[in-house]
KESETOR-405670 format. One record per residue: residue number from 1; residue in one letter; x, y, z of N, C-alpha, C in turn. Coordinates in steps of 0.02 Angstrom, whole numbers. Layout:
N
NUM, A, X, Y, Z, X, Y, Z, X, Y, Z $
...
END
This chain:
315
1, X, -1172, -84, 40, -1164, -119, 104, -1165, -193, 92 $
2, X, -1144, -236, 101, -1096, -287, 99, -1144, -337, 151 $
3, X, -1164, -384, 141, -1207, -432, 215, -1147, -489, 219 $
4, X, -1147, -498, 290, -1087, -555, 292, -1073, -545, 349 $
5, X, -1011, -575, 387, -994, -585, 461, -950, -525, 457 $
6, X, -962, -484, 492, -891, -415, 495, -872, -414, 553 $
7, X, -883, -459, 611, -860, -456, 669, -757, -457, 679 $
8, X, -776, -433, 724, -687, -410, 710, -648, -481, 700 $
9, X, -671, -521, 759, -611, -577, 739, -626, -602, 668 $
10, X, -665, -602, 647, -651, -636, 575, -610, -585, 531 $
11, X, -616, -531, 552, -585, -473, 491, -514, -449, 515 $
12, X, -489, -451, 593, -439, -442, 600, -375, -491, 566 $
13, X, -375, -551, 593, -343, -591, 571, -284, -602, 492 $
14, X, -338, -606, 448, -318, -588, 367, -276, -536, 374 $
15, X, -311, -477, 407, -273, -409, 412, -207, -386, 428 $
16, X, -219, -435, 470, -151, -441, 513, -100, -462, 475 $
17, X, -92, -523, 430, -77, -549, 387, -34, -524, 354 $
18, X, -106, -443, 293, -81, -416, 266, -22, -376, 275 $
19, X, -46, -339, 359, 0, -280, 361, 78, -314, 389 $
20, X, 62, -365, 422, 142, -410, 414, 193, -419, 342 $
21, X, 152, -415, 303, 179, -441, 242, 211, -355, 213 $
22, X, 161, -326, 215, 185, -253, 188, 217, -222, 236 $
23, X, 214, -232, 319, 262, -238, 345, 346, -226, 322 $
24, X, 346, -279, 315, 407, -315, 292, 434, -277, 224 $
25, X, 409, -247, 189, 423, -239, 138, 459, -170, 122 $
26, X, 436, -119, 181, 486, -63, 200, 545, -67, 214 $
27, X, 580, -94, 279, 637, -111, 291, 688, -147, 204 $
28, X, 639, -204, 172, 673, -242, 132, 701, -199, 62 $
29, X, 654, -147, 48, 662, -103, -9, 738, -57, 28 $
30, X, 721, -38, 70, 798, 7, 106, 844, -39, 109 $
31, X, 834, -112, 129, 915, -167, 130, 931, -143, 34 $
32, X, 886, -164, 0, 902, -185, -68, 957, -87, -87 $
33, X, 934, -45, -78, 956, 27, -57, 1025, 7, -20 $
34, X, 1018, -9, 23, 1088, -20, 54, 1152, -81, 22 $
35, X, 1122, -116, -18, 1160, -165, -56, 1185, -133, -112 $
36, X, 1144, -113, -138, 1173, -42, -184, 1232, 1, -177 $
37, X, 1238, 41, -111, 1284, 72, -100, 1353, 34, -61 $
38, X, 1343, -55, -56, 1394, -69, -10, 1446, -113, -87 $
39, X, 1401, -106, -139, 1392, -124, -192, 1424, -78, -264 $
40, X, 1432, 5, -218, 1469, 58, -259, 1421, 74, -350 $
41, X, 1341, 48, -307, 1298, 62, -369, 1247, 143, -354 $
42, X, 1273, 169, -385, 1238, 257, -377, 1168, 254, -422 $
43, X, 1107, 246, -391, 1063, 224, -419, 1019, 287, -445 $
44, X, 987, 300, -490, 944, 378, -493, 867, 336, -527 $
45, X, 833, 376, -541, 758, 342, -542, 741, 304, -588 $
46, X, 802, 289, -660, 767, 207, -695, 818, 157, -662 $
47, X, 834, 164, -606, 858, 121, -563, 807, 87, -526 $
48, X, 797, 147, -508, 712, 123, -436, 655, 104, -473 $
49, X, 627, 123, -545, 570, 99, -566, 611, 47, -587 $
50, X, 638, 30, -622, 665, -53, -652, 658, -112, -591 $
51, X, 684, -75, -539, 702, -135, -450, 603, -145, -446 $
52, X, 558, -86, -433, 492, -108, -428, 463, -128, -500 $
53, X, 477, -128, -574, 464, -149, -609, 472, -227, -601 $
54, X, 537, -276, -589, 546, -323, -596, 506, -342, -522 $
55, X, 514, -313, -479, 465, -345, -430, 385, -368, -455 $
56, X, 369, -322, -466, 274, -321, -483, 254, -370, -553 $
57, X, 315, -354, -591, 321, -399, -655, 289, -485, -621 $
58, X, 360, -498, -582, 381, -578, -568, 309, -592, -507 $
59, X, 292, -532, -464, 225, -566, -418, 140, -556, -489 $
60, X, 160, -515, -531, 115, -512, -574, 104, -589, -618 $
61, X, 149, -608, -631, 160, -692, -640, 137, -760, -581 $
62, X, 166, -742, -543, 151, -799, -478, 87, -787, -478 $
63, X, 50, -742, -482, -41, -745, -438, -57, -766, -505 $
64, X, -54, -730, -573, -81, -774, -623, -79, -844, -654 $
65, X, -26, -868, -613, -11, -935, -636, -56, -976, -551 $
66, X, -75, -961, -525, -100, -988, -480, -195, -976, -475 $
67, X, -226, -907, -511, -259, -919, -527, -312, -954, -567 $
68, X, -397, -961, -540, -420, -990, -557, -431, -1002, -639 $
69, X, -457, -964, -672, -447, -976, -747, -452, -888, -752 $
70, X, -389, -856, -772, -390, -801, -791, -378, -768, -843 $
71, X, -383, -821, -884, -397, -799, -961, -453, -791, -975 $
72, X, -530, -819, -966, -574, -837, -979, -586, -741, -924 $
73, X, -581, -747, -893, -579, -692, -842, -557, -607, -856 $
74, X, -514, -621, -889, -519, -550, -928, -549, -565, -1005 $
75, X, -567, -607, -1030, -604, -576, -1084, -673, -565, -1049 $
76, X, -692, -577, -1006, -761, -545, -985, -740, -484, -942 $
77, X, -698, -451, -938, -684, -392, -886, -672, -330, -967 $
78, X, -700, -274, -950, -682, -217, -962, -627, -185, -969 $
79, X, -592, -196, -1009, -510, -176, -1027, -504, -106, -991 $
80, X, -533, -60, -1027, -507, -9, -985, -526, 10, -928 $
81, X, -569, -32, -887, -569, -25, -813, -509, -75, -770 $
82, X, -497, -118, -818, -424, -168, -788, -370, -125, -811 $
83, X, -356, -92, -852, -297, -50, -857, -285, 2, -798 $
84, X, -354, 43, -798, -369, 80, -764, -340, 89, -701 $
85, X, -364, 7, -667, -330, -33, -596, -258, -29, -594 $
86, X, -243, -66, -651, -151, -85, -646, -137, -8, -654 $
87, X, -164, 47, -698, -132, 108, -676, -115, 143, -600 $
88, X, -192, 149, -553, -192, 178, -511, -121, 142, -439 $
89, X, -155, 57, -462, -136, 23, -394, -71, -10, -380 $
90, X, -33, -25, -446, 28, -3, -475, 71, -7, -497 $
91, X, 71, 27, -549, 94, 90, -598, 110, 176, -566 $
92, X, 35, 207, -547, 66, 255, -508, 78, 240, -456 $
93, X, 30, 212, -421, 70, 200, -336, 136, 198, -340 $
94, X, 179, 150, -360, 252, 135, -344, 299, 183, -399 $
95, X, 277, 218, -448, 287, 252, -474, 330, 299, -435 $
96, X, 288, 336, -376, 315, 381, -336, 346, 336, -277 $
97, X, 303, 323, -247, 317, 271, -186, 400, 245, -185 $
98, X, 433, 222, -264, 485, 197, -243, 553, 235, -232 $
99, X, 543, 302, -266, 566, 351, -253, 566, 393, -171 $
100, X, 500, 393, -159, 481, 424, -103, 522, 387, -38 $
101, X, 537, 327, -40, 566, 288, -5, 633, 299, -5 $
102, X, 674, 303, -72, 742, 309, -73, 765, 370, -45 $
103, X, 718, 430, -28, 721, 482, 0, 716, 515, 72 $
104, X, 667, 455, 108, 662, 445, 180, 687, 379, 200 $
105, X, 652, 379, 253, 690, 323, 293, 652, 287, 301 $
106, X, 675, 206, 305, 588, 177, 297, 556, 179, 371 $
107, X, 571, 217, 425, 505, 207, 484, 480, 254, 451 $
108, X, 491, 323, 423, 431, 368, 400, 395, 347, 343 $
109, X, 414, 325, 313, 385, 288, 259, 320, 244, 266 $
110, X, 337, 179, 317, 275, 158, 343, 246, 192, 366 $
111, X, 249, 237, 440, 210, 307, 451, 157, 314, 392 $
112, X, 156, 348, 346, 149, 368, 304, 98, 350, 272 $
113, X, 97, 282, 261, 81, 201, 247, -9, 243, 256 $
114, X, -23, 263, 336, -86, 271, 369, -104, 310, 320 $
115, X, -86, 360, 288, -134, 439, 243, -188, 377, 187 $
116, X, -172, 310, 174, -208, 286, 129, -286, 279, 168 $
117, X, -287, 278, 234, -366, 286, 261, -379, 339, 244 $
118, X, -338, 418, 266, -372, 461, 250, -408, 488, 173 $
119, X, -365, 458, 133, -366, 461, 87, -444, 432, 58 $
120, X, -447, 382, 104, -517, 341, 85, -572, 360, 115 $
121, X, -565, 412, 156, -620, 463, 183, -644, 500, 125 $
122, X, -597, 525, 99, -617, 578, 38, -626, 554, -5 $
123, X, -592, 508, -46, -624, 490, -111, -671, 437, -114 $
124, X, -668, 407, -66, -748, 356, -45, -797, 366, -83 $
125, X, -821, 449, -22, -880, 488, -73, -873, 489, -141 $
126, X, -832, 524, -148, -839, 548, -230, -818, 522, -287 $
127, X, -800, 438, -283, -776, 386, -317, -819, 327, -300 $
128, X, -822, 291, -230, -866, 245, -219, -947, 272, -190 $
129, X, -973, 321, -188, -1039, 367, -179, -1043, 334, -89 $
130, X, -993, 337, -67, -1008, 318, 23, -1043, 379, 33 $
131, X, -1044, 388, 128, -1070, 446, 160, -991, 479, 162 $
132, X, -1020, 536, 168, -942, 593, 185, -927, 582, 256 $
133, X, -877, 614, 269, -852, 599, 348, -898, 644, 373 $
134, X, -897, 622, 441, -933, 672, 508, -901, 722, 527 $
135, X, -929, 761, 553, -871, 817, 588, -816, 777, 622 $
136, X, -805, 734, 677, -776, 728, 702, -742, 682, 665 $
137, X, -754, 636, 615, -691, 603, 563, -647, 670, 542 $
138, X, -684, 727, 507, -645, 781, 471, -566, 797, 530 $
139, X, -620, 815, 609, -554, 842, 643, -493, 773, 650 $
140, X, -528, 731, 652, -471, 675, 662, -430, 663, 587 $
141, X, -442, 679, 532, -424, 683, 467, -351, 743, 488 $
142, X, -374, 818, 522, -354, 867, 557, -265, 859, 582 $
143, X, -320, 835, 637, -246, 783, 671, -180, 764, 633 $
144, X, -217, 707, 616, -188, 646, 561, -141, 702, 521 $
145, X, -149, 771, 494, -123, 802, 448, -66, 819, 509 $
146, X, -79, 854, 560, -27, 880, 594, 33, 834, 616 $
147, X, 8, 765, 641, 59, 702, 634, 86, 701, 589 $
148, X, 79, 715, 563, 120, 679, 469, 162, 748, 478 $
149, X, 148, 817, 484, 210, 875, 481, 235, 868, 553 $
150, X, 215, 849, 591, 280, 820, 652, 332, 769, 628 $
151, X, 304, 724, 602, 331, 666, 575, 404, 679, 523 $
152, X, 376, 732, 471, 423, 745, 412, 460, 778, 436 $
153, X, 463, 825, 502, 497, 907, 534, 549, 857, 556 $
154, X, 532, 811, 609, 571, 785, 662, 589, 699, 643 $
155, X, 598, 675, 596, 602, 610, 580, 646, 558, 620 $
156, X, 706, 567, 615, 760, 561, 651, 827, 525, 596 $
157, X, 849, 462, 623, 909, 457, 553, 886, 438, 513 $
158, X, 936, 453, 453, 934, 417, 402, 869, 433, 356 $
159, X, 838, 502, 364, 786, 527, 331, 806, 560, 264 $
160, X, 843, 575, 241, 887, 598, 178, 825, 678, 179 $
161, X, 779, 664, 115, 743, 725, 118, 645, 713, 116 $
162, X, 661, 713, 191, 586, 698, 210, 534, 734, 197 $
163, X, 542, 798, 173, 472, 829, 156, 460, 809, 91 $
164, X, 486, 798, 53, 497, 768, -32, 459, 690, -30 $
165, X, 488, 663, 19, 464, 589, 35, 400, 615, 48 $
166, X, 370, 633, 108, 307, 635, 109, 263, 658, 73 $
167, X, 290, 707, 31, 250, 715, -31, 232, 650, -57 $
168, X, 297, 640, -109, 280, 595, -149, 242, 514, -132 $
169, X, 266, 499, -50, 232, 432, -47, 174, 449, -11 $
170, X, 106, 527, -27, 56, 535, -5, 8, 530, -69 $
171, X, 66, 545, -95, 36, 560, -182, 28, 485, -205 $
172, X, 77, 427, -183, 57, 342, -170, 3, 336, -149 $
173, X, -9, 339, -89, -50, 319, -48, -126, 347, -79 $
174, X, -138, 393, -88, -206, 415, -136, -195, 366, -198 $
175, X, -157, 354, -232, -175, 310, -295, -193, 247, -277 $
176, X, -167, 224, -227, -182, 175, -187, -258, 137, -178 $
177, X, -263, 216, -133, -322, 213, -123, -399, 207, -187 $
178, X, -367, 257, -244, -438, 241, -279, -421, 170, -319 $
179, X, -357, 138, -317, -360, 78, -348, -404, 11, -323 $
180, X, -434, 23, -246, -456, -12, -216, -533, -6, -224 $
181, X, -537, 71, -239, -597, 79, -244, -634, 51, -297 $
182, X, -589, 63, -370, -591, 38, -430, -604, -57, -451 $
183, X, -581, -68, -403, -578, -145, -393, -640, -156, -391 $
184, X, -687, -115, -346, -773, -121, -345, -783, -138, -407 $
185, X, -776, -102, -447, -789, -99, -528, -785, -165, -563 $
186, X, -733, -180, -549, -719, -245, -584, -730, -311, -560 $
187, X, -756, -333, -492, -752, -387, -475, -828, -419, -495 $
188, X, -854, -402, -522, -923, -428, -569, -900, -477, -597 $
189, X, -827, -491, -650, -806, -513, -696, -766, -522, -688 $
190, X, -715, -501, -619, -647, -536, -610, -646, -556, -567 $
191, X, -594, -625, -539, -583, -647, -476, -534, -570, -442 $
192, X, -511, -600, -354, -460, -536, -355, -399, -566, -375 $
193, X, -385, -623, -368, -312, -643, -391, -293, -648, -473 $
194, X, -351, -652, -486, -358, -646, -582, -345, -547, -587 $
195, X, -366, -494, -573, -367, -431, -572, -310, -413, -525 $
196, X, -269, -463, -457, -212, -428, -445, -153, -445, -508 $
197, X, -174, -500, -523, -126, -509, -551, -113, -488, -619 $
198, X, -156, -459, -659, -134, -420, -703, -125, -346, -677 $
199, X, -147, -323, -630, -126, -252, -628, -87, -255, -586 $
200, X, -28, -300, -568, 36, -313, -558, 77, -324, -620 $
201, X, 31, -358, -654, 99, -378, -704, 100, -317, -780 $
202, X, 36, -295, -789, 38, -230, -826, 76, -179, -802 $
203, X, 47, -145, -737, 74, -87, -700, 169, -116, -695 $
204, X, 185, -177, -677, 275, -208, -675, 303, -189, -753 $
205, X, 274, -211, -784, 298, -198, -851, 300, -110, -862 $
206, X, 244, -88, -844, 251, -10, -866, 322, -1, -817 $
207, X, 338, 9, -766, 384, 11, -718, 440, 5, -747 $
208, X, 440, -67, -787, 536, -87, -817, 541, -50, -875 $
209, X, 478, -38, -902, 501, 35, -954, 507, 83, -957 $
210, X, 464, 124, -885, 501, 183, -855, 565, 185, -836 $
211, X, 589, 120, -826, 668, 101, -791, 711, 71, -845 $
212, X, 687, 79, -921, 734, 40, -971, 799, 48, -980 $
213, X, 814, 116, -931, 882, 122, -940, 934, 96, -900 $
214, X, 900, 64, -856, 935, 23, -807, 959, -54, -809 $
215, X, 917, -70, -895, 925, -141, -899, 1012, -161, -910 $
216, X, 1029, -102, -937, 1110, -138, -941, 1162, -158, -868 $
217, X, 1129, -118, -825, 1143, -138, -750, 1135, -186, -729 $
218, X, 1077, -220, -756, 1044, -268, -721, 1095, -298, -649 $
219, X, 1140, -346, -701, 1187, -370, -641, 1209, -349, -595 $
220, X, 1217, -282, -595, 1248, -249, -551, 1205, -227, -483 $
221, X, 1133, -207, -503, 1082, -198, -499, 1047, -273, -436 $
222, X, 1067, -318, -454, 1030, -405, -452, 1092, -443, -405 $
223, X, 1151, -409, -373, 1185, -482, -342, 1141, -524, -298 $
224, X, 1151, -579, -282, 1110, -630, -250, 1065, -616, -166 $
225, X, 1101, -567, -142, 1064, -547, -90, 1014, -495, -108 $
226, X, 1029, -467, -156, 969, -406, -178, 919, -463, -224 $
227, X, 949, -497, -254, 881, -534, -307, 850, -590, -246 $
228, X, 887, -605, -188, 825, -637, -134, 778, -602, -119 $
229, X, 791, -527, -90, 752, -484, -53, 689, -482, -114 $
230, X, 718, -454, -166, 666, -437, -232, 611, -499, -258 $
231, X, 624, -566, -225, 602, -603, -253, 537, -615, -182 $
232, X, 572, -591, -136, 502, -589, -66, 480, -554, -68 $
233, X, 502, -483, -111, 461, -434, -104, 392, -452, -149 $
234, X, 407, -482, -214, 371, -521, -254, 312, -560, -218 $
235, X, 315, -619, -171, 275, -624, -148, 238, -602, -103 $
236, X, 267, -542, -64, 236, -507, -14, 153, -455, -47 $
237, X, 202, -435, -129, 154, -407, -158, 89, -451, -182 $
238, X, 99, -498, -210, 66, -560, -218, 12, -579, -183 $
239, X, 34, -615, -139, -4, -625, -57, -42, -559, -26 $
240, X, 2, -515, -25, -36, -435, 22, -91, -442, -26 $
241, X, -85, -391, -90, -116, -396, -140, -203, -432, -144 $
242, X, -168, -486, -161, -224, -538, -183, -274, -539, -110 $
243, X, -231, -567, -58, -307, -557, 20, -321, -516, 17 $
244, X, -300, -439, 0, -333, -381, 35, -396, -375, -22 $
245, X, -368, -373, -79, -421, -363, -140, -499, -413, -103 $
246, X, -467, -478, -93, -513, -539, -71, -564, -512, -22 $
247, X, -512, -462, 20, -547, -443, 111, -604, -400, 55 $
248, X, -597, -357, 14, -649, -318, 0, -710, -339, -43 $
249, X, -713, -396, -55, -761, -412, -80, -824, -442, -31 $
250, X, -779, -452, 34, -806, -510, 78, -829, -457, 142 $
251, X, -790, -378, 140, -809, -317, 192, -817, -263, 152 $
252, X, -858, -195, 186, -846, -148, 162, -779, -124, 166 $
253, X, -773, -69, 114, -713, -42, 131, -691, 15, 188 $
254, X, -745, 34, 209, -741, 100, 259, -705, 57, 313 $
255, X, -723, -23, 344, -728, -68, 372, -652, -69, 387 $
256, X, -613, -94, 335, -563, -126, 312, -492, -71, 332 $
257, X, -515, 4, 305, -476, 48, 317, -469, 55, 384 $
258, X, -516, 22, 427, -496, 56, 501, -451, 17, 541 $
259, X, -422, -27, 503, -390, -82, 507, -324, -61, 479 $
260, X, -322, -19, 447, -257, 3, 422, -203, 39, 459 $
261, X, -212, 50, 529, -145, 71, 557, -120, 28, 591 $
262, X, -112, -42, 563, -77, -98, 570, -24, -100, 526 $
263, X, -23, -78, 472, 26, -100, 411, 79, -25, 460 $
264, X, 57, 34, 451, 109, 86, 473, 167, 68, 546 $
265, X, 108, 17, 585, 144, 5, 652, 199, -71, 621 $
266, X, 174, -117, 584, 216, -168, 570, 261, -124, 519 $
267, X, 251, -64, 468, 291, -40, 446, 358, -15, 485 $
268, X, 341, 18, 522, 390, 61, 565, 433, 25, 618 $
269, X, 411, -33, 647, 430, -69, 691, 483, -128, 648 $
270, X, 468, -148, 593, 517, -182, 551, 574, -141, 542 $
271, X, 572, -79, 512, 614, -33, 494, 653, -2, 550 $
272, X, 638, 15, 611, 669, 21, 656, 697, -44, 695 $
273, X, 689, -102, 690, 706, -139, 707, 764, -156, 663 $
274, X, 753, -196, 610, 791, -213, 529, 846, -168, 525 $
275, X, 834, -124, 508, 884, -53, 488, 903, -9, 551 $
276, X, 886, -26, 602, 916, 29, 661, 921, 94, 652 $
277, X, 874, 109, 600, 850, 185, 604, 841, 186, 711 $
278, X, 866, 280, 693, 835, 298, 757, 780, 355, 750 $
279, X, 722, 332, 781, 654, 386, 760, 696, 447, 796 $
280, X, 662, 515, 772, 674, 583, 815, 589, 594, 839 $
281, X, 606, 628, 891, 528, 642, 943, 473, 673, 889 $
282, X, 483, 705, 833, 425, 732, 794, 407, 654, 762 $
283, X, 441, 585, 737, 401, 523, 724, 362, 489, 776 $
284, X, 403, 505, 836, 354, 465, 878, 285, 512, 903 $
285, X, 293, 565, 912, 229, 610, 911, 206, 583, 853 $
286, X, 214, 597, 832, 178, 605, 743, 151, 541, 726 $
287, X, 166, 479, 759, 146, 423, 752, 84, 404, 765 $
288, X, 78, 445, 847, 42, 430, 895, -12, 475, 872 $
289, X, -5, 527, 833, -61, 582, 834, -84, 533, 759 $
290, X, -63, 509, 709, -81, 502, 638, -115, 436, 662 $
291, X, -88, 380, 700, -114, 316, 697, -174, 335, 754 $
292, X, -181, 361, 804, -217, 376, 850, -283, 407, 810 $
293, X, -265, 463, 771, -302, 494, 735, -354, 446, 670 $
294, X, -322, 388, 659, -360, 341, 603, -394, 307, 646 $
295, X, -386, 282, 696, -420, 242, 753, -487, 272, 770 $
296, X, -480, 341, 773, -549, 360, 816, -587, 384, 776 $
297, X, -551, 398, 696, -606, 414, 644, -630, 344, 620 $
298, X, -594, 289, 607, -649, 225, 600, -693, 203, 641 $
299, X, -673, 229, 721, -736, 182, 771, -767, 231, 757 $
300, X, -793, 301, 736, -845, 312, 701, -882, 299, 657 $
301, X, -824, 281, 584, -871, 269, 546, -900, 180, 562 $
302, X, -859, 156, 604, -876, 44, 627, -932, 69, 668 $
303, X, -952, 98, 699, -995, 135, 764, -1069, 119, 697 $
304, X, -1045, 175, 652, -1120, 194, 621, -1130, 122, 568 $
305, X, -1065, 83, 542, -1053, 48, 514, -1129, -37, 558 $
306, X, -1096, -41, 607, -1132, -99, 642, -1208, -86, 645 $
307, X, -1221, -9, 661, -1301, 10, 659, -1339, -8, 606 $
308, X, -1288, 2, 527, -1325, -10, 467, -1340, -76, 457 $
309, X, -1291, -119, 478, -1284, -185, 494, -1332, -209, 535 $
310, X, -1362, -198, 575, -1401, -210, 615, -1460, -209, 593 $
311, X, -1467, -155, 560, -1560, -165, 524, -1547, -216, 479 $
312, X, -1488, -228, 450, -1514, -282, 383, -1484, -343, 398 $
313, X, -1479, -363, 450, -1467, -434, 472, -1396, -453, 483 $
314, X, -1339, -384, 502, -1258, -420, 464, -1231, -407, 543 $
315, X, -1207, -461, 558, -1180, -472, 626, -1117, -447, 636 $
END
């Protein structure tokens, strides 16, 4: 438990921030997808890891060149708990994730975005030693599951093959999640912008060599409207990245997650906006039951959260 100001306006704000930024970053991965095909480039998966390789690579650079002294910073950090990180948070994350995307559409995608709370219900316990959920987190966990198969049943355009997607960008969203957890681990000895930024720029590199076969494309791969998008996506990762890591040093994380069906709503609302996807009635159910469903399992756990807070002085 964490002592410090957790009152919402100080913690919304940043948040907001974040999920603007990652926001944004659904719709932009489907333009770069759509430049591709207006582009007569037939892309298969060392296409898509090379496009998130060179992304995570080039924001894996920007935060380290802006950090405080991060050389000095990983020789006091634990190698294989910093590998560890750039594996979970990503390496695998986007591993699947960028695939999972080329397969749906990005409003389900952000959707989607939300399973990383649930995700942090369960492995909390048994990775960061939290309390387990309550009954009534579990049924709202419940829910949250039945949204997500409304969601994938009934998507609407431009979903290509949505049960595949939701697999694979659930199977994201859990790596996600223990990468954050893992971060606990390391911030003894690392800043977060010193630790995003190598497990951006490790996990980017693993990426362009899962994708080495795409380097002869490159150009084809890179015309100037796709290497803009790729180069914001860069800092979106960067920026998201580095505050959120920051938010968790400064909140708990149970805290932080309940805050997370902001990124799915700025996800989905970019993407339907941006791309003129049209949702089908199982996303917008499914929205309402999954984001509704994360809402009322955090004001439980913020409920019991402020009580603990309360005996030990944290406003």
């Amino acid at each position: 438990m964490q002592e410090g100001d957790h009152r919402w306006f100080r913690v919304l704000p940043p948040v907001l921030v974040c999920a603007l930024l990652w926001g944004s970053s659904f719709p932009s991965i489907k333009m770069v997808y759509r430049i591709w095909d207006a582009h007569s480039v037939h892309p298969g998966l060392s296409e898509f890891w090379w496009f998130a390789g060179v992304r995570f690579t080039l924001a894996g650079i920007l935060l380290l060149a802006v950090a405080k002294n991060p050389r000095a910073e990983f020789k006091a950090t634990d190698k294989r708990l910093l590998l560890g990180f750039a594996f979970t948070q990503t390496f695998g994350q986007y591993l699947a994730f960028y695939y999972g995307i080329a397969v749906s559409s990005g409003a389900l995608a952000g959707l989607l975005s939300t399973i990383g709370s649930f995700w942090w219900m369960i492995l909390a316990p048994l990775i960061g030693g939290a309390a387990w959920p309550k009954r009534s987190q579990w049924l709202a966990l419940g829910i949250g599951a039945i949204g997500v198969s409304m969601a994938a049943a009934v998507p609407g355009t431009g979903a290509g093959n949505p049960w595949l997607g939701t697999l694979l960008i659930t199977c994201s969203t859990g790596l996600g999640a223990v990468g954050v957890i893992q971060f606990g681990k390391l911030r003894a000895t690392i800043g977060a912008r010193a630790a995003t930024g190598y497990s951006l720029l490790i996990g980017g590199v693993g990426l362009l060599l899962m994708g080495v076969r795409a380097f002869p494309r490159a150009v084809d791969l890179m015309p100037p409207a796709a290497l803009g998008l790729t180069c914001w996506l860069a800092f979106v990762s960067a920026a998201a990245f580095s505050l959120w890591n920051h938010l968790s040093t400064l909140h708990p994380v149970p805290l932080l997650a309940g805050y997370r069906f902001l990124i799915p709503i700025c996800g989905m609302t970019g993407s339907l906006l941006v791309l003129g996807e049209k949702p089908g009635w199982g996303l917008i159910v499914g929205a309402v039951l999954v984001i509704g469903s994360v809402v009322a399992a955090q004001h439980v756990s913020g409920s019991n959260l402020a009580k603990r807070g309360a005996m030990i002085g944290v406003k």
